[in-house]
C-alpha positions, 0 to 999 in steps of 0.5 A: 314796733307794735307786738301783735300776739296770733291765736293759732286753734291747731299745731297744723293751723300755725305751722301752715300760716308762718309757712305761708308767711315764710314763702312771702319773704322767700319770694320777696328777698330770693333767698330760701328761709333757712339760707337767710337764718343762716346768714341772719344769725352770722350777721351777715343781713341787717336788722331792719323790721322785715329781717327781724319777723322774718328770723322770727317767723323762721324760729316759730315754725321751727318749733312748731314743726318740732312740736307736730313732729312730736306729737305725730311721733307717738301716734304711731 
């Protein structure tokens, strides 16, 4: 598998991309993002390429959204 690095200019650019991203697995496989990490982490779902973005995708917006919750904290 070929690694690809994405350059995001903003948190809310990158949050919105893998969001995106995530909606076209959530669509392709019925099953909500969170339910199939989830069940990814207990094993339950093999590691085929799709299943492997597709966790990774959810762990990066996790932590996007993580960090633009924390940045929108202290401007208030």
């Amino acid at each position: 598998m070929k690694k690809r690095i994405i350059t995001y200019h903003s948190k809310i650019d990158a949050l919105v991309s893998v969001a995106k991203r995530l909606s076209l697995y959530e669509n392709q496989y019925h099953l909500s993002s969170e339910d199939f990490f989830n069940k990814y982490q207990k094993g339950q779902m093999d590691d085929s390429i799709d299943f492997v973005e597709w966790a990774n995708d959810y762990q990066a917006y996790m932590s996007f959204r993580a960090d633009l919750e924390e940045s929108l904290s202290h401007v208030a």
